[in-house]
N, C-alpha and C positions, 0 to 999 in steps of 0.2 A: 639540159633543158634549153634548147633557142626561141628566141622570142616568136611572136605572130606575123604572120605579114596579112596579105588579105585572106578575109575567111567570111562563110556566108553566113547570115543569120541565124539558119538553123545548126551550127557547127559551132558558132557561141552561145547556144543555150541549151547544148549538152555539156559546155563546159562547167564544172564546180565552183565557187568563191572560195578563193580560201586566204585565210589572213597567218603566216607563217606557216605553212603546210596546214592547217587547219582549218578544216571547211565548215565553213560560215553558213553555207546555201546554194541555191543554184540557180539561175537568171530564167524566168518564166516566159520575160517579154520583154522587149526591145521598144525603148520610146525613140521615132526617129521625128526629125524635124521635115515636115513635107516638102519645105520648097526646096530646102538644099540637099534631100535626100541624104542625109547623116544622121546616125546614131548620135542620140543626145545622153541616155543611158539606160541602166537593164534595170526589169520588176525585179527584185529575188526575194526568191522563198525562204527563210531565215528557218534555225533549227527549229525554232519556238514557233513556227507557222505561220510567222509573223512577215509581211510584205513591206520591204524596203527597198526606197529608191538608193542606186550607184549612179553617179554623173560617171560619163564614159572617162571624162579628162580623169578620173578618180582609180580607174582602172587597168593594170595592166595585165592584158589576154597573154599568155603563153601558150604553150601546146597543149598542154594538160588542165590548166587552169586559170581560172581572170583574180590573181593576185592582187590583195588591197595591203596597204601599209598600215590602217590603222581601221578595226569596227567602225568608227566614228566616220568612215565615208559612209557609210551604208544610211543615210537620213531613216528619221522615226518612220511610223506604218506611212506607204505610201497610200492613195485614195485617188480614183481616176477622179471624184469630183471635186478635189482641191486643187488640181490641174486645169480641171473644165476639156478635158477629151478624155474617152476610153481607151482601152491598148490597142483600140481596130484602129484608132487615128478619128474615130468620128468625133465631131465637138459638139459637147453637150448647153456650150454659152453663144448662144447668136449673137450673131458679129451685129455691131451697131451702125 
């Protein structure tokens, strides 16, 4: 298995989670940061149909799959409005 180098969006959210060969889930949606154009990290689909955020720093993409070292990156359900944007990137909180 060698690691990833660049790969497009859509090519990391075919990829599976899996936490020792054991898949966890599999990344719906990419939150990226607008100005700097980087992946901040993925929505995934959890076995129990349950939506968890991954910080990318928390992730490591291979070929086959985005390896976590520990469930406990995967944070509780994520909510586009505990964020204040949806996964278009639109912002649901006007700027003040």
């Amino acid at each position: 298995m060698e690691g990833m180098g660049s790969r497009s969006a859509t090519e990391l959210l075919l990829l599976p989670v899996r936490l020792h060969g054991i898949r966890l889930g599999r990344p719906i949606d990419l939150l990226l940061d607008p100005e700097a154009w980087r992946v901040l990290g993925y929505v995934v689909l959890c076995g129990d149909e349950s939506r968890r955020f991954l910080a990318f720093a928390a992730a490591d993409p291979w070929e086959d799959a985005i390896n976590v070292r520990s469930a406990l990156c995967c944070s509780r359900t994520w909510s586009s409005t505990e964020t204040g944007h949806d996964p278009s990137g639109r912002s649901s909180v006007e700027a003040s």
